[in-house]
N, CA, C and O of each residue as an XYZ file, in Angstrom:
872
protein
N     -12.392    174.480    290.682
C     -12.270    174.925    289.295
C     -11.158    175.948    289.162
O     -10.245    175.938    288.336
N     -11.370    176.751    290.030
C      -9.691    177.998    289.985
C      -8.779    177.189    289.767
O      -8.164    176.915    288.736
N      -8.685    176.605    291.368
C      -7.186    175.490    291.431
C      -6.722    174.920    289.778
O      -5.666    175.166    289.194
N      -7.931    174.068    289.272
C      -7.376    173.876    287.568
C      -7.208    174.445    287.055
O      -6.209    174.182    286.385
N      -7.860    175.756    286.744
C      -7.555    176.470    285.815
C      -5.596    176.772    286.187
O      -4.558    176.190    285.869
N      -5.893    177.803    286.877
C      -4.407    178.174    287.499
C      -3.109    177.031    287.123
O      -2.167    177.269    286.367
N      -3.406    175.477    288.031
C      -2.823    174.603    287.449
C      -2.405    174.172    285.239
O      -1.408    173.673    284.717
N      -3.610    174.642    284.672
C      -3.421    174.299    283.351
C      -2.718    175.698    282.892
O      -1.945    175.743    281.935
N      -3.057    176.793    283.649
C      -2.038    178.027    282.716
C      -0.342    177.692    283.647
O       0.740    177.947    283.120
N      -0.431    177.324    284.519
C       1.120    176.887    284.794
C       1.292    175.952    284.078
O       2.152    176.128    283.215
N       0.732    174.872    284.096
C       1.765    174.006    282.646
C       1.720    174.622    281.578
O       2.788    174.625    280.966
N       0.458    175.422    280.871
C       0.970    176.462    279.502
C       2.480    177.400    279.776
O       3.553    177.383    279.174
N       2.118    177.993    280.664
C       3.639    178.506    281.266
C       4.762    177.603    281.195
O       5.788    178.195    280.861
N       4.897    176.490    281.377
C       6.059    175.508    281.173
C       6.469    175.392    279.776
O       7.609    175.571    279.347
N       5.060    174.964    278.873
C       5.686    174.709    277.791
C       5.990    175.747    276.707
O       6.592    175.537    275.653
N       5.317    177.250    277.273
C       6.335    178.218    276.613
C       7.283    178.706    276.886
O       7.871    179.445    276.096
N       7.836    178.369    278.414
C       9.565    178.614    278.291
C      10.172    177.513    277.662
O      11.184    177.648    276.974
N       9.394    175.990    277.932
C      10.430    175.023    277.297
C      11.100    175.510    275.407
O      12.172    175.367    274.820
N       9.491    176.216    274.990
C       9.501    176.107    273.544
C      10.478    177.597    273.239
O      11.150    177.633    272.209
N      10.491    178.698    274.134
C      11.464    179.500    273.868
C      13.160    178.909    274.145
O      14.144    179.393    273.586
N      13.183    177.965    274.963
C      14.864    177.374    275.122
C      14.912    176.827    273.713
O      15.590    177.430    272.881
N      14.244    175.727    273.372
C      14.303    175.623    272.180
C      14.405    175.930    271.251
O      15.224    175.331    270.554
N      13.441    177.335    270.525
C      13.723    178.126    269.423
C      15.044    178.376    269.500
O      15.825    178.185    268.568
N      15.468    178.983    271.041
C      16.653    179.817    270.714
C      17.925    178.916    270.689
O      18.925    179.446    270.204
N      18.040    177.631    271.140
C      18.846    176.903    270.982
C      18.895    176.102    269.189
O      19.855    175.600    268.605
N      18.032    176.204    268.918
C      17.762    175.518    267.037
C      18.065    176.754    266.417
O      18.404    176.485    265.265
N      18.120    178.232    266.649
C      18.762    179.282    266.090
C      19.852    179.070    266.151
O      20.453    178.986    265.080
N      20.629    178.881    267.459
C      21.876    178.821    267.347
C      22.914    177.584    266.646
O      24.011    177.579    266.087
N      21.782    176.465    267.065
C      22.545    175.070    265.749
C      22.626    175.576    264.387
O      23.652    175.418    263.726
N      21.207    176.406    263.758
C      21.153    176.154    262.629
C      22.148    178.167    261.982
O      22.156    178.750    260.898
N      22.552    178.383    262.865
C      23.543    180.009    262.670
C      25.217    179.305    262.754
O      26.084    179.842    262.065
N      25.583    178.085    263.638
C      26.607    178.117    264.180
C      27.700    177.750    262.331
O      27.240    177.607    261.198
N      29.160    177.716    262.807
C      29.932    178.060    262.044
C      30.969    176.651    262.446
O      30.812    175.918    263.423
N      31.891    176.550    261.540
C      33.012    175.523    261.708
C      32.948    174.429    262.395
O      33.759    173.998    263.215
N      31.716    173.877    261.957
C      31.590    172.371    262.695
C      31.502    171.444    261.123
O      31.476    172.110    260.088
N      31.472    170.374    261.062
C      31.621    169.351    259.937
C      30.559    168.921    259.827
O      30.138    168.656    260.953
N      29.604    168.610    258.812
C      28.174    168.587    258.834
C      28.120    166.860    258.355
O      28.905    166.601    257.442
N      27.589    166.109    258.684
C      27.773    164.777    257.883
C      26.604    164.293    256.933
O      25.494    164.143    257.445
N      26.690    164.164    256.257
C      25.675    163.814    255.047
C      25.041    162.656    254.958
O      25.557    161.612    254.558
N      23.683    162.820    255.395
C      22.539    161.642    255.229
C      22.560    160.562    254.827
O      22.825    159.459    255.305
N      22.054    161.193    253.254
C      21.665    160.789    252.035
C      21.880    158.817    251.888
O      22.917    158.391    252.396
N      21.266    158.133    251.460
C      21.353    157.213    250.740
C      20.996    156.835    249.124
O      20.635    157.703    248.329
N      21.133    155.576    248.803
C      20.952    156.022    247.224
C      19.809    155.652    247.167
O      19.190    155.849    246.121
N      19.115    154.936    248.383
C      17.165    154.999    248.585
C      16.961    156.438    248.453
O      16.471    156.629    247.340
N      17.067    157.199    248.890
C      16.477    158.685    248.742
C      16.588    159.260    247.874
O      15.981    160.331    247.860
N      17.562    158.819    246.460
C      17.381    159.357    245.419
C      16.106    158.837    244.298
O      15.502    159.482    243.440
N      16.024    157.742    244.615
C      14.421    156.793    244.422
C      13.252    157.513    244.358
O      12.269    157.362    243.632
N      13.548    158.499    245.415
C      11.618    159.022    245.868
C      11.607    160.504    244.675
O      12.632    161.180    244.586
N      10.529    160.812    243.952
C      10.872    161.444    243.286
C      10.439    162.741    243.958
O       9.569    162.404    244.761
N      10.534    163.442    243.992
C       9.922    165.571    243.854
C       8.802    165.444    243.701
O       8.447    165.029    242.598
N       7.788    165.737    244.704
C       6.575    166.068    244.135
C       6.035    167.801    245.049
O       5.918    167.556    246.250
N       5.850    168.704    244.865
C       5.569    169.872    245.326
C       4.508    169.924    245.869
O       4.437    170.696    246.825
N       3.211    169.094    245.465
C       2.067    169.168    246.099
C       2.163    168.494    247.430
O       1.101    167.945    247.724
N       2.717    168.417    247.956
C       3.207    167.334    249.442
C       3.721    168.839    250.410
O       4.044    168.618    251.577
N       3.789    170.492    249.845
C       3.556    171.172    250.726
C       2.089    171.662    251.572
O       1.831    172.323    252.578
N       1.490    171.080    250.753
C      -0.005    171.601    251.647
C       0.354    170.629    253.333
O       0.535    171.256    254.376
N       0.394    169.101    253.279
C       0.564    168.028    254.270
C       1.288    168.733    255.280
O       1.002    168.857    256.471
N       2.767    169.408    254.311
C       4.285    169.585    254.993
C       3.704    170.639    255.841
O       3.911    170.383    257.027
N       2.941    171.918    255.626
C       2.961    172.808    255.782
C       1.659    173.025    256.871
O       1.376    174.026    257.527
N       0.974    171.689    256.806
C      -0.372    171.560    257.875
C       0.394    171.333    259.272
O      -0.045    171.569    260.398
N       1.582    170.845    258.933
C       2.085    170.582    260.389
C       2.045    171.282    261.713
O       1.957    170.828    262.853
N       2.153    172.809    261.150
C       2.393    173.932    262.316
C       1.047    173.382    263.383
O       0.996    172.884    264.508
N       0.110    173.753    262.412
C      -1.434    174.230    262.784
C      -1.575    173.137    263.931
O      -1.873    173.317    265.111
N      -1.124    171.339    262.911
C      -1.888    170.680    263.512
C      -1.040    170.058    265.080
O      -1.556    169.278    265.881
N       0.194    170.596    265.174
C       1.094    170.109    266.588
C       0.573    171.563    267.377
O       0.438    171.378    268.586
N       0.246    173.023    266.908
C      -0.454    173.918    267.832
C      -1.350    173.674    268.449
O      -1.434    173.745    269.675
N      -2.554    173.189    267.327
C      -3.786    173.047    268.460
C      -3.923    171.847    268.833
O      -5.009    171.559    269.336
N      -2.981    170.881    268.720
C      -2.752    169.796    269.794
C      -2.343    169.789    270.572
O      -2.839    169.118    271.477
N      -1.570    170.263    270.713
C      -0.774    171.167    271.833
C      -1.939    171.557    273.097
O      -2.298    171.051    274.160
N      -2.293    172.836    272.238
C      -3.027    174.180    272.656
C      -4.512    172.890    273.338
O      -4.925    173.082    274.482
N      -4.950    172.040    272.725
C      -5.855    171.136    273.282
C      -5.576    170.103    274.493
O      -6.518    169.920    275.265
N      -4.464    169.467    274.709
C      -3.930    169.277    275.644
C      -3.526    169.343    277.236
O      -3.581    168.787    278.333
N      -2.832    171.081    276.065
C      -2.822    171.516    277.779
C      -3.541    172.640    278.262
O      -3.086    173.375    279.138
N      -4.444    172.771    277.821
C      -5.447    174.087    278.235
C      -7.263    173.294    278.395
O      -8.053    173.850    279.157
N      -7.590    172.359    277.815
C      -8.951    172.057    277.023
C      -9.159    170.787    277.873
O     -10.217    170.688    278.493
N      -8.033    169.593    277.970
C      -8.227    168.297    278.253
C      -8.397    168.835    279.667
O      -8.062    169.914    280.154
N      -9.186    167.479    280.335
C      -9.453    167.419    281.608
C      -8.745    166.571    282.128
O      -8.533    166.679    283.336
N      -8.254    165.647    281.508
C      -7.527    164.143    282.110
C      -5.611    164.889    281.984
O      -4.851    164.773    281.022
N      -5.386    165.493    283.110
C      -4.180    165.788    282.905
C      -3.120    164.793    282.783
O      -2.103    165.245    282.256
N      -3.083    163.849    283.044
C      -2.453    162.114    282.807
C      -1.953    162.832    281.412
O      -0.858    163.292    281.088
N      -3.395    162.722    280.621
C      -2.887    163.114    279.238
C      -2.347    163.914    278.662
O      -2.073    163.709    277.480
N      -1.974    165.196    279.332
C      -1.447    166.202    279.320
C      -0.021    166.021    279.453
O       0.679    166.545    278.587
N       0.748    165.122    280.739
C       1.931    164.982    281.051
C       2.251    164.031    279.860
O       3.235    164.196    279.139
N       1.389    163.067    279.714
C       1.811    161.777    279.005
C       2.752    162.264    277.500
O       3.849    161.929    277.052
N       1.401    163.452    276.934
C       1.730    164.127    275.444
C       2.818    164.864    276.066
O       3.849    164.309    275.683
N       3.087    165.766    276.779
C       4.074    166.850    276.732
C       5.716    166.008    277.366
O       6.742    166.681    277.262
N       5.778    165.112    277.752
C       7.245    164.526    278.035
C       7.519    163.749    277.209
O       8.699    163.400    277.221
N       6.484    163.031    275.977
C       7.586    162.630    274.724
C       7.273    163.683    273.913
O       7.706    163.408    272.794
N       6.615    164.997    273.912
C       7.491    166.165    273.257
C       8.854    166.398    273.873
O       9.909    166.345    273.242
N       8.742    166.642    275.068
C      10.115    167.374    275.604
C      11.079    166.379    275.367
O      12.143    166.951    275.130
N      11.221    165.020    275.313
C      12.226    164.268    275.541
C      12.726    164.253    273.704
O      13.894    164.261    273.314
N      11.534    164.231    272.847
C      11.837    163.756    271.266
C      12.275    165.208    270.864
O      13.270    165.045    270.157
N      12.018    166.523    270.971
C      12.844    167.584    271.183
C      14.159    168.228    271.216
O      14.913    169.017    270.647
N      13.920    167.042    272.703
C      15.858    167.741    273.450
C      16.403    166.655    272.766
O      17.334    166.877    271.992
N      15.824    165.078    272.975
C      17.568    164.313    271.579
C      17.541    165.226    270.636
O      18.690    165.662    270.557
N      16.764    165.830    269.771
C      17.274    166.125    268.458
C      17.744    167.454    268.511
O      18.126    167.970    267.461
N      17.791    168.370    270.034
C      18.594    169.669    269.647
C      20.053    169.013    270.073
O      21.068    169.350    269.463
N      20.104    167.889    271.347
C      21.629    167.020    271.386
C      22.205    165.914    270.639
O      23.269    165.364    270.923
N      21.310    165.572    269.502
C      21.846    164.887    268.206
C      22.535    165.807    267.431
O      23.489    165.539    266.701
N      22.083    166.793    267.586
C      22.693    168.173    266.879
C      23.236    168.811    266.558
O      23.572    169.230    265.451
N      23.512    169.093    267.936
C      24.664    169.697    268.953
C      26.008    169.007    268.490
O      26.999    169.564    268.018
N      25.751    167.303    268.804
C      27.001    166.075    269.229
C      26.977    166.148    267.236
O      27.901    166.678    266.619
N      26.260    165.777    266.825
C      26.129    164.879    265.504
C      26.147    166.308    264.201
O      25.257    166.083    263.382
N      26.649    167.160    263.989
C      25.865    168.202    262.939
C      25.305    167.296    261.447
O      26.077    166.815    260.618
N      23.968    167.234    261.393
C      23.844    166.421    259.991
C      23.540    167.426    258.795
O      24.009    168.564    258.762
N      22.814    166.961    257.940
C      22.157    167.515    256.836
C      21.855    166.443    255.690
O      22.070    165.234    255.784
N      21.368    167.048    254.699
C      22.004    166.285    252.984
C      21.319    167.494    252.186
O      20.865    168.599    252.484
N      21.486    166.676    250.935
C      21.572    167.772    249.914
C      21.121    166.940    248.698
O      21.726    166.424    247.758
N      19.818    167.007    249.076
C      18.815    166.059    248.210
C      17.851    167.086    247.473
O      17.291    166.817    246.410
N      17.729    168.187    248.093
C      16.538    169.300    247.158
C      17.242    169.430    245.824
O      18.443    169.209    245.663
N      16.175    169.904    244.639
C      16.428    170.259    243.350
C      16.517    171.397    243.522
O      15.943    172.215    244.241
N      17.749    171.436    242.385
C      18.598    173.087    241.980
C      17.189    173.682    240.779
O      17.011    174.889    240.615
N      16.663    173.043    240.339
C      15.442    173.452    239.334
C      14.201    172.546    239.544
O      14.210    171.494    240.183
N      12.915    173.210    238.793
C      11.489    172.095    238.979
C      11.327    172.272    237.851
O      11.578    173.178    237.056
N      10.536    170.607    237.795
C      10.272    171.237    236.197
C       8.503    171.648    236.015
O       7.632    171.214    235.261
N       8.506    172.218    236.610
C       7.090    172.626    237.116
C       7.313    173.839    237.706
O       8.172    173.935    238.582
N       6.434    175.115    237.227
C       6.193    176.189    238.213
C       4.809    176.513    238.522
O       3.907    176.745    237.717
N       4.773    176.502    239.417
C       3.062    176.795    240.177
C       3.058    177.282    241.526
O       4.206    177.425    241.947
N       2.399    177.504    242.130
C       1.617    178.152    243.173
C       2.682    177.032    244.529
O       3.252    177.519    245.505
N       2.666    175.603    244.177
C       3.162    174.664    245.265
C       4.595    174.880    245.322
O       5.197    175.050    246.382
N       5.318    174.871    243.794
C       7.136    175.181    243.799
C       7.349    176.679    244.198
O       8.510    177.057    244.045
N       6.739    177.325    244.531
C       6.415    178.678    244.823
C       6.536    178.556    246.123
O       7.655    178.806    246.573
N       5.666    178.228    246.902
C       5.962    177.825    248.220
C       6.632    176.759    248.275
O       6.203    176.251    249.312
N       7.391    176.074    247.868
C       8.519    175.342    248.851
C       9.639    176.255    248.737
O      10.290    176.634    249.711
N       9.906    176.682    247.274
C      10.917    177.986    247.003
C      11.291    178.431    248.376
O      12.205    178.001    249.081
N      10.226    179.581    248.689
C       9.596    179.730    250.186
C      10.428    179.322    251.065
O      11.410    179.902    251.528
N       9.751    177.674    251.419
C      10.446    176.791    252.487
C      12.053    176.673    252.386
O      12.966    176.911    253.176
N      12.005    176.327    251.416
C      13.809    175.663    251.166
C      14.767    177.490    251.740
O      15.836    177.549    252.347
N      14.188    178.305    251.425
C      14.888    179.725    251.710
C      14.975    179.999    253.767
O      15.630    180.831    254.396
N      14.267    179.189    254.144
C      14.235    179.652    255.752
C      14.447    178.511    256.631
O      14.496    178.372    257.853
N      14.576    177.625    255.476
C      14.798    176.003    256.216
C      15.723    175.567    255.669
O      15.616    175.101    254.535
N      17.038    175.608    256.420
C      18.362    175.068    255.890
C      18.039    173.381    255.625
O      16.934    172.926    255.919
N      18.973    172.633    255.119
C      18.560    171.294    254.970
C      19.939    170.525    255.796
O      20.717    169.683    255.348
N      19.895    171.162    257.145
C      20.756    171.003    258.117
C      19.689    170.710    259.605
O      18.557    171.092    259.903
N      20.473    170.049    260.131
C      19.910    169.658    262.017
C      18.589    168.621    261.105
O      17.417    168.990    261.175
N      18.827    167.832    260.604
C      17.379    167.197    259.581
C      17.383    165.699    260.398
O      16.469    165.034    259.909
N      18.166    164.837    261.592
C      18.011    163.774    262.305
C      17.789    164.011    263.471
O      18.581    164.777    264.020
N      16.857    163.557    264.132
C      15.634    163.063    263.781
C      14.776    163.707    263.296
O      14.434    164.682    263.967
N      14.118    163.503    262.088
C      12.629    164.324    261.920
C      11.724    164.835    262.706
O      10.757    164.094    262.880
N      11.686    166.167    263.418
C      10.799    166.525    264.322
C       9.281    166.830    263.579
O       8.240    166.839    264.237
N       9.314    167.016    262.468
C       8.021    166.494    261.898
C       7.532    165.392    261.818
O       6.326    165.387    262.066
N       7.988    164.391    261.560
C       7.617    163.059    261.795
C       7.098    162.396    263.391
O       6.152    161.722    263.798
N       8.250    162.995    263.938
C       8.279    162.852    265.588
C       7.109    163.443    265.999
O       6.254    162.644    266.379
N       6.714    165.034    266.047
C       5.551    165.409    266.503
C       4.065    165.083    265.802
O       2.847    165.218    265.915
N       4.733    164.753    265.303
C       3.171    164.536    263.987
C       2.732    163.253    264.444
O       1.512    163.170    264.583
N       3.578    161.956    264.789
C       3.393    160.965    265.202
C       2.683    160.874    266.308
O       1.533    160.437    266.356
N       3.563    161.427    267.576
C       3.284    161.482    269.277
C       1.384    162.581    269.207
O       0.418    162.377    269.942
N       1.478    163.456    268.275
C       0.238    163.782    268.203
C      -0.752    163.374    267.699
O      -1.829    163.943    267.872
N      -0.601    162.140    266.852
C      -1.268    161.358    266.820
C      -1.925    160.302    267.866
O      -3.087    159.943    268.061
N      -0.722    159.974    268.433
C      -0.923    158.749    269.454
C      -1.628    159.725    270.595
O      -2.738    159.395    271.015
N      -0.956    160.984    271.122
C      -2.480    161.902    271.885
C      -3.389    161.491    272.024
O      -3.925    160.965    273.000
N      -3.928    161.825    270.280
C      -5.166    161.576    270.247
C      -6.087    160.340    270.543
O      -7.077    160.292    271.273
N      -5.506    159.351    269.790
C      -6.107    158.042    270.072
C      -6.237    157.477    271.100
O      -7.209    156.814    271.459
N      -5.008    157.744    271.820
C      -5.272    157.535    273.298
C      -5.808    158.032    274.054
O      -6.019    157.479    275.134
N      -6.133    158.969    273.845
C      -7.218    160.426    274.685
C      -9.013    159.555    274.865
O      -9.813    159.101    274.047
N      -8.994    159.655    276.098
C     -10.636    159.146    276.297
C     -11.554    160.195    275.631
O     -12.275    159.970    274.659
N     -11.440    161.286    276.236
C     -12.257    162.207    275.177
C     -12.612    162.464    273.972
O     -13.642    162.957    273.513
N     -11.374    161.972    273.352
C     -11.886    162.263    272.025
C     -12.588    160.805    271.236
O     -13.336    160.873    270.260
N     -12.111    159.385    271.974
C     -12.723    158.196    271.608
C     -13.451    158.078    270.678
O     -13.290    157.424    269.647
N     -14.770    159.071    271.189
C     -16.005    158.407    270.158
C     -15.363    159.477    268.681
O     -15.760    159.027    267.606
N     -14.556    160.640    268.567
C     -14.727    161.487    267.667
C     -14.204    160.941    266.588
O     -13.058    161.345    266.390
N     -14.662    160.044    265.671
C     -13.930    159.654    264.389
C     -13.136    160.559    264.097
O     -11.939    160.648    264.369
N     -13.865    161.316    263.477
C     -13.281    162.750    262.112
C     -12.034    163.001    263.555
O     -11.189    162.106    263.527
N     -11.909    163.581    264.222
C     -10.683    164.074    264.548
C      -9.799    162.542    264.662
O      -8.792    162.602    263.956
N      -9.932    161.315    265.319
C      -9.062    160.945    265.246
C      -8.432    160.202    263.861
O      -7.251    160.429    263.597
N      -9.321    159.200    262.863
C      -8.893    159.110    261.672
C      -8.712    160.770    260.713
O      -8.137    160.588    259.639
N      -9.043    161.991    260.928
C      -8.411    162.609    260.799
C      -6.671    162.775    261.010
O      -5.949    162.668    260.019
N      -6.214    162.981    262.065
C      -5.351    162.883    262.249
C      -4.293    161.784    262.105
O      -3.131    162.142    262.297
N      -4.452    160.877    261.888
C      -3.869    159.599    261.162
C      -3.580    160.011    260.011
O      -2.444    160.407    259.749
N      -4.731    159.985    258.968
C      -4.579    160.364    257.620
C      -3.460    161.796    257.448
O      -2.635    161.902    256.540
N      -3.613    162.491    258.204
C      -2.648    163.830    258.250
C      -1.237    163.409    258.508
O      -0.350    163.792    257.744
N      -0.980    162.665    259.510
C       0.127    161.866    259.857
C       0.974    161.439    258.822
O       2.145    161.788    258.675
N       0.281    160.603    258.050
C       0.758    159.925    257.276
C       1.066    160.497    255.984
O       2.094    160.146    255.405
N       0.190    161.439    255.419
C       0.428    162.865    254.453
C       1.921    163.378    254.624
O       2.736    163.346    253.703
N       2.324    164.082    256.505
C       3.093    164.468    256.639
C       4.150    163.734    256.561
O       5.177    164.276    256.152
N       4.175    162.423    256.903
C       5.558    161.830    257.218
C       6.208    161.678    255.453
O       7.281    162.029    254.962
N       5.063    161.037    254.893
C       5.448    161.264    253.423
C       5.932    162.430    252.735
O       6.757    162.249    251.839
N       5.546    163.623    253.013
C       6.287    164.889    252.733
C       7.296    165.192    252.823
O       7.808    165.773    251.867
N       8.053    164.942    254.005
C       9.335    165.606    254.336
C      10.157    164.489    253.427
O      11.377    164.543    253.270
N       9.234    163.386    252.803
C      10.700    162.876    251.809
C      10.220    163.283    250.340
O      11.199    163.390    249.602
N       8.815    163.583    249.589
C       8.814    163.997    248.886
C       9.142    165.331    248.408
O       9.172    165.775    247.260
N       9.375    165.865    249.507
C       9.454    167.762    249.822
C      11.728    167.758    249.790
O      12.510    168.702    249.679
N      11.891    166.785    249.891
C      13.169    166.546    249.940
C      14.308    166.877    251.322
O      15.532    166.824    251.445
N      13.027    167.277    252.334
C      13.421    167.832    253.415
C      14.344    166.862    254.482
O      15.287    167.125    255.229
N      13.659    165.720    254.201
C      14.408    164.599    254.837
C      14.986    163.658    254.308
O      14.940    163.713    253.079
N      15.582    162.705    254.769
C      16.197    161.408    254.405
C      15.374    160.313    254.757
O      14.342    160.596    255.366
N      15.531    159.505    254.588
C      14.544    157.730    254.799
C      14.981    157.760    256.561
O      14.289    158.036    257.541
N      16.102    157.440    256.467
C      17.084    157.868    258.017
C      16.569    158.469    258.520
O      16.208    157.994    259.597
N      16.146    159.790    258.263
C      15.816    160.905    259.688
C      14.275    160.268    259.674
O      14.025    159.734    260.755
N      13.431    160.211    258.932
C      12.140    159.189    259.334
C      12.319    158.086    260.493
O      12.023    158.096    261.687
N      12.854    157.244    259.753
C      13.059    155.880    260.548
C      13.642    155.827    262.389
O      13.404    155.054    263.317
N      14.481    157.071    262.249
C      15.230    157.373    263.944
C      14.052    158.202    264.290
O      14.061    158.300    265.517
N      13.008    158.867    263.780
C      11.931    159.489    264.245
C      11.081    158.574    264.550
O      10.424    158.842    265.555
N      10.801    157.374    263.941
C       9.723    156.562    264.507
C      10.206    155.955    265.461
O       9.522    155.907    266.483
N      11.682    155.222    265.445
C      11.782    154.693    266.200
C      11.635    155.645    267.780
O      11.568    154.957    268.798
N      11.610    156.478    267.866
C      11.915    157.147    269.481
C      10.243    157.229    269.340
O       9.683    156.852    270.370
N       9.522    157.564    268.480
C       8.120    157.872    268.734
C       7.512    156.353    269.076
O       6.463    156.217    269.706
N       8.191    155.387    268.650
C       7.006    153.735    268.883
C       7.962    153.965    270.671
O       7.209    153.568    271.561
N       9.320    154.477    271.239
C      10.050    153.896    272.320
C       9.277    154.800    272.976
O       8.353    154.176    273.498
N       9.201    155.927    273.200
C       8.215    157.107    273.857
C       6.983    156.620    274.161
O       6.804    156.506    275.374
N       5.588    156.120    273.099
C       4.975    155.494    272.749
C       4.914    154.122    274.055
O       4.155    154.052    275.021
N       5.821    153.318    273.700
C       5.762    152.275    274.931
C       6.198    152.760    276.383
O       5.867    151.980    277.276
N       6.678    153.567    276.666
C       6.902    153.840    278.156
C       5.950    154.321    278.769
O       5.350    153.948    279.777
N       5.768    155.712    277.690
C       4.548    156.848    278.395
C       2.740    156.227    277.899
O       1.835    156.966    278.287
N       2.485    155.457    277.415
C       1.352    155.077    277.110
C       1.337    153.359    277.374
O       0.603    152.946    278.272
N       1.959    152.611    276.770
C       1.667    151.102    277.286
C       2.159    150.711    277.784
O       1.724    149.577    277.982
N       3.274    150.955    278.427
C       3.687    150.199    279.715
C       2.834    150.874    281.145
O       2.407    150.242    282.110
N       2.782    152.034    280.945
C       2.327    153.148    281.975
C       0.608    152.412    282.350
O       0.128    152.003    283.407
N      -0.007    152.506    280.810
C      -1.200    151.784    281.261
C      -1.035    150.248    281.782
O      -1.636    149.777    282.748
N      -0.163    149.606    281.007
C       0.070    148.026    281.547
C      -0.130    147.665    283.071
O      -0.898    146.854    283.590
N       1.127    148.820    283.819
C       0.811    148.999    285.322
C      -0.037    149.248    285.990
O      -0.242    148.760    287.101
N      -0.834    150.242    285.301
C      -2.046    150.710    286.375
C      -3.085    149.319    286.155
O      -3.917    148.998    287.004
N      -2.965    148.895    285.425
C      -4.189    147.736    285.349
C      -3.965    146.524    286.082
O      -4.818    145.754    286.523
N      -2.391    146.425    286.179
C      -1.554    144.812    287.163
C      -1.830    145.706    288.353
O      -2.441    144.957    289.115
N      -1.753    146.564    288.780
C      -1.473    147.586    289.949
C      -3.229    147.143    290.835
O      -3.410    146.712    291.974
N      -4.380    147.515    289.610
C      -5.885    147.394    290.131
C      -6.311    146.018    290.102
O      -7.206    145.619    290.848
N      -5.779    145.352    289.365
C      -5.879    143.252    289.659
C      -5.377    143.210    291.085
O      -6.210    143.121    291.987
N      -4.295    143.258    291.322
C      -3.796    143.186    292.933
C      -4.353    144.017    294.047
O      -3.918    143.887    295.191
């Protein structure tokens, strides 16, 4: 029991230096100066309209990639599942701080006015002030929101738990819809987010299981 424990606060230890390289490297994309930013946008994304109430979803995100996280790698027993979740974080991550880096994107799809003031345009106000609408390909909301989904479902432990796992689906899908009603994203930065989350998805979960099962037939 030591040995694990010890073992699960060293991988917590991993993934808070990974997540401090990170912060401080997405400070420095989203501070840097004289690079050419290229613009998203399609004339699909002018389609989706503004809706403000899509910050509660947008804004569940923190909580719900923390204590998935925080469940993972401290709580789970099946460390399989532990590596499985934390290397298509690290890998869906690092492309998008070196899409970044190589690619500078953005667009410029938020409204200059709402025609609504309330409590929700209030907080995105908020958002839009600390969240440039720059480094926006791939959606790392979409991306983590996704892969923490698939966690879950794939997680033996949690199997029988409905409420958390159709929970988390339904949240999923809240969120991914947000970042285009919230104007945060493009259709684009979605779509390059799923796609690495279904490619992640097949390496680290169904091909991985595919093998171990041809591996125990033989």
């Amino acid at each position: 029991m030591r040995k694990m424990n010890s073992s699960r606060w060293k991988d917590a230890g991993l993934v808070f230096a990974y997540m401090i390289f990170y912060l401080c490297f997405f400070n420095y994309l989203e501070h840097r100066t004289g690079v050419q930013v290229h613009m998203l946008q399609m004339r699909a994304d002018y389609k989706i309209p503004f809706c403000e109430y899509f910050i509660l979803p947008y804004l569940l995100w923190f909580p719900y990639v923390g204590l998935t996280a925080a469940y993972f790698t401290l709580f789970n027993d099946n460390r399989t599942e532990f590596y499985q979740f934390a290397v298509c974080m690290g890998i869906g991550m690092t492309l998008f701080l070196i899409v970044s880096y190589i690619f500078p994107n953005g667009q410029n799809l938020r409204p200059y006015t709402f025609a609504r003031h309330n409590i929700f345009t209030e907080l995105v106000k908020e958002l839009y002030k600390v969240d440039t609408p720059t480094n926006v390909m791939p959606s790392l909301h979409v991306f983590n929101s996704v892969m923490c989904c698939t966690a879950i479902w794939e997680s033996r432990s949690l199997r029988k738990n409905k409420l958390v796992r159709w929970g988390s689906w339904v949240l999923t899908l809240l969120i991914i819809a947000a970042t285009m009603f919230l104007k945060q994203h493009t259709i684009l930065d979605v779509v390059v987010a799923l796609a690495m989350a279904r490619i992640c998805w097949f390496f680290m979960y169904r091909y991985k299981v595919q093998t171990v099962v041809e591996y125990e037939e033989v």
